[in-house]
C-alpha positions in Angstrom: 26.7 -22.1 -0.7 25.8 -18.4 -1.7 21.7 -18.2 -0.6 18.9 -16.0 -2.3 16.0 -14.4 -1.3 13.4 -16.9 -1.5 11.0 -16.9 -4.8 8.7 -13.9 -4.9 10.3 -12.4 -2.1 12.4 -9.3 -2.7 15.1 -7.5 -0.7 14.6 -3.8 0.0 17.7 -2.3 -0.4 19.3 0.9 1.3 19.0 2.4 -2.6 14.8 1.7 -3.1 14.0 1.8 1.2 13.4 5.6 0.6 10.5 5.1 -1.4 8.7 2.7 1.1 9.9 5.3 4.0 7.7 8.1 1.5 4.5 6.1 0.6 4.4 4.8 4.6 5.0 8.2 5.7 2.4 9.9 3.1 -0.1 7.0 3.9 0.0 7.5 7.5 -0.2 11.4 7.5 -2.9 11.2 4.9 -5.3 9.2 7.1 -4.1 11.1 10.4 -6.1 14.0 8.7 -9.1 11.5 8.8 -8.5 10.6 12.5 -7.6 6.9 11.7 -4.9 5.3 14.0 -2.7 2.5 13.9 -3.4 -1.3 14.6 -0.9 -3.6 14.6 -1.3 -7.6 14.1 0.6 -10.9 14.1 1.9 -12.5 10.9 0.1 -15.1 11.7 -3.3 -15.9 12.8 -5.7 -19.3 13.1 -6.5 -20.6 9.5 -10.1 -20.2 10.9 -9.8 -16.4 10.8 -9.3 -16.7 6.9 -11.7 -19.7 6.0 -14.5 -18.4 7.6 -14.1 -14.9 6.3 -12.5 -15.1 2.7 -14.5 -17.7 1.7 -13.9 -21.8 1.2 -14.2 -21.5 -2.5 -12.1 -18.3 -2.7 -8.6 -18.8 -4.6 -6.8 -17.3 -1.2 -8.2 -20.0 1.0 -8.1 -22.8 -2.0 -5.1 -22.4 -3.8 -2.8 -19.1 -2.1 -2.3 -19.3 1.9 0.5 -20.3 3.7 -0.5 -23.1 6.3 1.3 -24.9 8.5 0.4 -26.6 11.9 2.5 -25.3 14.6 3.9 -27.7 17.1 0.8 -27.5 19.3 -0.8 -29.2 16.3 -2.8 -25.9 16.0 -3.5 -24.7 12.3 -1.7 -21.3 11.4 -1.7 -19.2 8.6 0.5 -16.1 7.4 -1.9 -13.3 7.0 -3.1 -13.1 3.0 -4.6 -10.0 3.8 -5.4 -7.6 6.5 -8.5 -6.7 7.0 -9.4 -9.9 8.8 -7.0 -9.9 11.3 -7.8 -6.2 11.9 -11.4 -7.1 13.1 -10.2 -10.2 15.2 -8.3 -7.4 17.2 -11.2 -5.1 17.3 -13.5 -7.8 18.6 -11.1 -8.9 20.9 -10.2 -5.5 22.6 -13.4 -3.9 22.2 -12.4 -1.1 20.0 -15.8 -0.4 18.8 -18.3 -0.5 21.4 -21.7 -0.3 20.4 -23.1 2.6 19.0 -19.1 3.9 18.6 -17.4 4.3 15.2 -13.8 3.2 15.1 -11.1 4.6 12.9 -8.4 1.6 12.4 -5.0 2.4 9.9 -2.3 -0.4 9.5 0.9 -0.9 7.4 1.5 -4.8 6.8 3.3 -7.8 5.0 1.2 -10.1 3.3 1.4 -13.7 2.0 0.1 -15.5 -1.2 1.1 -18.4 -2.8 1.2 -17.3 -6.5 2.8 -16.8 -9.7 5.6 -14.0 -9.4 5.0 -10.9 -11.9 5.1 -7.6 -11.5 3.7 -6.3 -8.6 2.4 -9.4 -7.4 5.0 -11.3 -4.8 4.6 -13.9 -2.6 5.4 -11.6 0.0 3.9 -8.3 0.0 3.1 -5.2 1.6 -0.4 -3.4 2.0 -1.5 0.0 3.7 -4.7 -0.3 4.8 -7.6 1.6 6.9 -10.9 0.5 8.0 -14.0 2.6 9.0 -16.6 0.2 11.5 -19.4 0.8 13.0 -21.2 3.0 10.6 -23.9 2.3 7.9 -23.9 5.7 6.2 -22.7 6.5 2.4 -20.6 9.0 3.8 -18.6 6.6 5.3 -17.9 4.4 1.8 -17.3 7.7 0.2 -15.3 8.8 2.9 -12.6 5.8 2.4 -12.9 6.6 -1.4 -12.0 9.8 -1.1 -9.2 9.2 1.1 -7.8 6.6 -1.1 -8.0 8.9 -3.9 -5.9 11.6 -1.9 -3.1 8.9 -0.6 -2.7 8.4 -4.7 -2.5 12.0 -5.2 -0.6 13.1 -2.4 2.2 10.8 -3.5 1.8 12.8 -7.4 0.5 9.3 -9.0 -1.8 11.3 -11.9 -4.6 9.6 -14.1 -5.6 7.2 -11.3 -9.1 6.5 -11.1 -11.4 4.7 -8.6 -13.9 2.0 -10.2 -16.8 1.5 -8.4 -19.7 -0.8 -8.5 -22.6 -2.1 -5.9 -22.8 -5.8 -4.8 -26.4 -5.1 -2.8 -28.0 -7.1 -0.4 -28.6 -11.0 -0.4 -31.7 -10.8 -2.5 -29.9 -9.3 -5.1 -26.6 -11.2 -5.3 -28.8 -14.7 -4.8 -30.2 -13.1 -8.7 -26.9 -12.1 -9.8 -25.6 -15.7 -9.3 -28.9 -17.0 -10.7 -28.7 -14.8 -14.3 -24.7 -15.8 -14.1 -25.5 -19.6 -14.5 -28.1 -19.0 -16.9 -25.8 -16.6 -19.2 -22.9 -18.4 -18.9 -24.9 -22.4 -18.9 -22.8 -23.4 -22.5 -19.4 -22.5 -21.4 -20.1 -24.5 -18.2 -20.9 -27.1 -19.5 -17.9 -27.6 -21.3 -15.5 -27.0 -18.5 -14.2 -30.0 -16.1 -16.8 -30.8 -13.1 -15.0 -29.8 -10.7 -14.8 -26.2 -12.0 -18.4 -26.3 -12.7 -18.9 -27.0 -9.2 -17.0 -24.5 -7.5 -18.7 -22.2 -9.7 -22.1 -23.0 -8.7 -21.0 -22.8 -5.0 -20.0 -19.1 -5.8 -21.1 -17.8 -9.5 -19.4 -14.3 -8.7 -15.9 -16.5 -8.6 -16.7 -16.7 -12.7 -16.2 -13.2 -13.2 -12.7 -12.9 -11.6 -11.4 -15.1 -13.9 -8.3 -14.6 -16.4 -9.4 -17.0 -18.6 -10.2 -15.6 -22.6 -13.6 -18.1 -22.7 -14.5 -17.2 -19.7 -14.2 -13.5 -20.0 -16.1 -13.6 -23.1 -18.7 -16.1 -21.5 -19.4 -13.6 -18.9 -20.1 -10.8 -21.6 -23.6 -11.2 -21.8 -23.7 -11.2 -17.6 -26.1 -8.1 -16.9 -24.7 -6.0 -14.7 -25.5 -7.1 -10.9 -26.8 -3.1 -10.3 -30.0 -4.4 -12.7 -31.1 -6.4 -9.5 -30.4 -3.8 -6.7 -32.6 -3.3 -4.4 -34.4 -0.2 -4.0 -32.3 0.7 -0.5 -29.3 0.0 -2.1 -29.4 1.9 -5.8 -30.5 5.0 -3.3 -27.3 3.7 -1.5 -25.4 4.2 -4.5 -26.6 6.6 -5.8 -25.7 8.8 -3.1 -22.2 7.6 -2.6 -21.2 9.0 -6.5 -23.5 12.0 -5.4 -21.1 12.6 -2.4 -17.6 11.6 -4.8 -18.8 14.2 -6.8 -19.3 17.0 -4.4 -15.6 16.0 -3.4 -14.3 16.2 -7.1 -13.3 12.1 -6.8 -12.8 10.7 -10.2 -14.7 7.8 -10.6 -16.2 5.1 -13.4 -19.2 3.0 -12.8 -17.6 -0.7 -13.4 -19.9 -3.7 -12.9 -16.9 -5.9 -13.6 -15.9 -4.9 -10.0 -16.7 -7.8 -7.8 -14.2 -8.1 -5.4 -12.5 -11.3 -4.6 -13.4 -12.3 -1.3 -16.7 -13.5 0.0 -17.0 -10.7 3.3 -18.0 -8.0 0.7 -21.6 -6.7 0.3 -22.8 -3.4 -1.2 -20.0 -1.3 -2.1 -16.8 -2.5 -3.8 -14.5 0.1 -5.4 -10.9 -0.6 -7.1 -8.3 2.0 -8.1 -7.0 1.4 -11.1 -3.1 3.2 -13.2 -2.5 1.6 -17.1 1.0 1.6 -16.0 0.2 -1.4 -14.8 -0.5 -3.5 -17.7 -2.6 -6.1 -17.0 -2.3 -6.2 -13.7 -4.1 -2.7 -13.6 -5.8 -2.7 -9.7 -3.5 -0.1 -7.5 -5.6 -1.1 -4.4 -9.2 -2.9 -4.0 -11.7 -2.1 -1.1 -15.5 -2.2 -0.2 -18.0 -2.4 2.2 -18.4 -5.4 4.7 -21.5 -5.5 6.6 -21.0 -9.2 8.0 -17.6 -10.2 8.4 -17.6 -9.3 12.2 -20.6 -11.3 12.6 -18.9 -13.8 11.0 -16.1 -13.9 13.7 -18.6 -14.0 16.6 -19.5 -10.2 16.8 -22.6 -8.3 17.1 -23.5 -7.0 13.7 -21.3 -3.9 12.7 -21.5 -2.1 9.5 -17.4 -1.5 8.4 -16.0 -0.4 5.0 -12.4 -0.7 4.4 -9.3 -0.6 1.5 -5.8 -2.0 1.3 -3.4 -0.4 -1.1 -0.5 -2.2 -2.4 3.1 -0.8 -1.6 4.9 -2.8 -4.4 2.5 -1.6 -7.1 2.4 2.0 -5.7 6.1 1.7 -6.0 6.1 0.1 -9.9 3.8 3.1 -11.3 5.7 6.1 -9.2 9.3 4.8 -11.1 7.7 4.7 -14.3 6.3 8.1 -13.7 10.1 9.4 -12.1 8.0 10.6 -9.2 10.6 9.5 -6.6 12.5 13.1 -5.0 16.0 12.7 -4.8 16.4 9.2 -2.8 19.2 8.2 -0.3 21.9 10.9 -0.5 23.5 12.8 1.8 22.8 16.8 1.6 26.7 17.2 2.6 29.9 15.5 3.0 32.6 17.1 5.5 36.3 16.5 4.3 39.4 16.4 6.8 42.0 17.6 5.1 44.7 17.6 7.7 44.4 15.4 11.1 44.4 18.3 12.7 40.9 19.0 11.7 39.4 15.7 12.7 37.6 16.8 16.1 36.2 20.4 14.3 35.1 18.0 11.8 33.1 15.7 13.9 31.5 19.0 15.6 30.6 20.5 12.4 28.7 17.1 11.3 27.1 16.8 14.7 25.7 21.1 14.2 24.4 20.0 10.6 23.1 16.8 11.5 20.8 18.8 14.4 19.5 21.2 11.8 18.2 17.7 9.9 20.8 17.8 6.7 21.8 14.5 6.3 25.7 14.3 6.8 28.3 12.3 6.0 32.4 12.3 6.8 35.8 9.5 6.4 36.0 8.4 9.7 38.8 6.3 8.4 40.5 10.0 7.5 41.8 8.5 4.0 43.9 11.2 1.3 41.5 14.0 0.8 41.9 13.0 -2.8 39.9 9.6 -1.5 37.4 11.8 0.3 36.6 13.6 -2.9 36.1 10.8 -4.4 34.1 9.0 -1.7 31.7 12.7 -1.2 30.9 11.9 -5.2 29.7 8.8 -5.1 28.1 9.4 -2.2 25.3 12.0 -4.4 26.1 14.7 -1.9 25.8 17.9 -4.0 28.0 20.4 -1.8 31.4 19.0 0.3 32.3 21.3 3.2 36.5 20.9 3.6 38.5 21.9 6.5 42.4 22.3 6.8 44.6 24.2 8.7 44.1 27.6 7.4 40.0 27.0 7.7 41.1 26.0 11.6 43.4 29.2 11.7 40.7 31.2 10.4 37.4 29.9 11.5 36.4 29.2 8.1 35.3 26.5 5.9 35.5 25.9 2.3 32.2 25.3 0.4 32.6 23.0 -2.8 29.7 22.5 -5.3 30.3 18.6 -6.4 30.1 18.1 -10.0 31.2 22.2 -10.5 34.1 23.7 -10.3 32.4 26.5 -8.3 34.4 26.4 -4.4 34.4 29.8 -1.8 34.9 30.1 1.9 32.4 31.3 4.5 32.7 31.6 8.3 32.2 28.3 10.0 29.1 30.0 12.2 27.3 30.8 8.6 27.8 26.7 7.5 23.9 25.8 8.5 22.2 28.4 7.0 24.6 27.8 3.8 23.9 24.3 3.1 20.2 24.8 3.5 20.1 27.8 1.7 22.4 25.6 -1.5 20.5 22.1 -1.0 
């Protein structure tokens, strides 16, 4: 029995594992800049974690997470997100004392039970980074702006973040109010159980993907009609502040955000290269979440970014540098040549060219042929004569262009070709 990878999971294969080593290694020197530092958390955490936080009526906790009970009867769940398990370890080793502002990174799997599609597995990976412990705008424009740059920094063009304000209680208690009254005749044609779940959490409606329910919610009002006057000031200052920082950026009421911890500012990133599936990375504000876990209250905004979807939108651009080759490949052409061989690949593998050689020392008519499939663009070959000398010969793969240099000069060659 041949066995697959199981469905939406994916294999990252030696071909595509550059590009995850390039977004992970642009991601974390992006928000070094910002002095935010990597936290680390189990797969899996207590199903509490996720139920108290994402919400009972959310489509994570209802329809998406992996649960299991362990064989301490103790209910676990693979992480559907990250943010979560981020502020369980903050509360649990004091990261952000009172009055302190912490700076948290991480780079994560992720697990939903969903419908494969493009860019959305079952198993995925987010970057993520979360500011706590301060109220001000500059902070949610702070993580905007730093989104913005990871996007840029890795050449994705045209990206844009959507952003929209949930306010404070008092305004999303009206908000659900003028979403039952707007939408009241598509309700009531919809099964009672759906009706229900929408009255536990109105804002659910306007995640939906349904075509009656998208045009039910058309004559919604925007929430930012019932801010309050603290928050529009709020607001109003954060695209004051994106601005001044030259962040592109759309108002978008349709921006809700679909977990419960949210309040005041929620912000996606949108590309069209994703079709439908348009959302490069979601993120917002989330003044109560470590509350909810047993905290003192702690003003946090955070954002995870999709590596998958990063990933779809950079190969339809052709963004990707040149990927896995080797800059050189040494030949042997006589035995003789075998230990100079291994001492050239050892000099150019210290001055950080990735190098290759036959250790099975095969024809060097196999060797020439292995050093072009390998993508290598220059072969460095070395028989007697080039041991007589103290020479090496210099082929261009995929030209007929071929000289010899001193062995001593080989470094500085290769760099100065690649």
């Amino acid at each position: 029995m041949r066995f697959q990878a199981p469905r939406g999971t994916a294999d990252v294969v030696p071909a595509d594992s550059f590009k995850w080593q390039r977004i992970e290694s642009v991601f974390r020197e992006v928000v070094r800049l910002y002095g935010y530092y990597e936290l680390r958390t189990p797969t899996f955490e207590d199903t509490e974690l996720f139920t108290r936080t994402a919400g009972e009526t959310s489509d994570i906790v209802t329809k998406q997470m992996y649960t299991f009970m362990d064989k301490g009867d103790r209910s676990i769940t693979l992480k559907p997100e990250g943010t979560a398990p981020a502020m369980r370890a903050l509360l649990e080793h004091n990261l952000c004392p009172t009055g302190a502002v912490a700076r948290l990174s991480y780079v994560t799997p992720i697990f939903r039970y969903e419908r494969p599609q493009k860019g959305r597995l079952r198993e995925a990976h987010q970057v993520g980074f979360e500011l706590v412990g301060s109220s001000s705008p500059l902070a949610d424009a702070e993580v905007i702006e730093i989104t913005m740059k990871f996007y840029q920094e890795l050449g994705i063009a045209g990206t844009v973040a959507m952003i929209n304000s949930l306010g404070r209680e008092s305004c999303r208690q009206q908000f659900r109010e003028a979403i039952l009254t707007s939408t009241a005749a598509y309700l009531a044609d919809q099964p009672l159980e759906f009706q229900e779940k929408v009255r536990k959490n109105p804002l659910r409606l306007l995640d939906s993907k349904d075509p009656s329910a998208q045009e039910a919610i058309k004559s919604v009002p925007p929430i930012t009609n019932y801010l309050e006057g603290e928050s529009r000031a709020r607001f109003d200052k954060i695209q004051e502040l994106l601005t001044d920082a030259n962040v592109p950026y759309q108002l978008s009421p349709e921006v809700v955000r679909g977990l419960d911890y949210y309040t005041e500012t929620v912000f996606e990133v949108q590309s069209t290269s994703l079709g439908a599936q348009s959302a490069l990375c979601g993120g917002g504000r989330y003044d109560n979440l470590i509350a909810e876990l047993g905290g003192p209250a702690t003003p946090s905004v955070g954002v995870a970014m999709g590596i998958e979807r990063a990933i779809i939108v950079m190969d339809d651009a052709g963004l990707w540098p040149n990927g896995n080759e080797p800059d050189v490949f040494v030949i042997q052409a006589t035995d003789q040549a075998q230990t100079e061989c291994q001492r050239l690949a050892r000099n150019l593998r210290q001055s950080g060219l990735v190098t290759l050689f036959d250790i099975d020392s095969r024809s060097m008519k196999s060797q020439l042929r292995q050093a072009d499939k390998s993508g290598a663009p220059i072969a460095l070959i070395l028989g007697e004569d080039e041991l007589a000398k103290g020479t090496v010969q210099v082929k261009r793969l995929g030209s007929s262009e071929q000289f010899e240099i001193p062995i001593s000069d080989v470094v500085a060659k290769v760099l100065e070709l690649k």
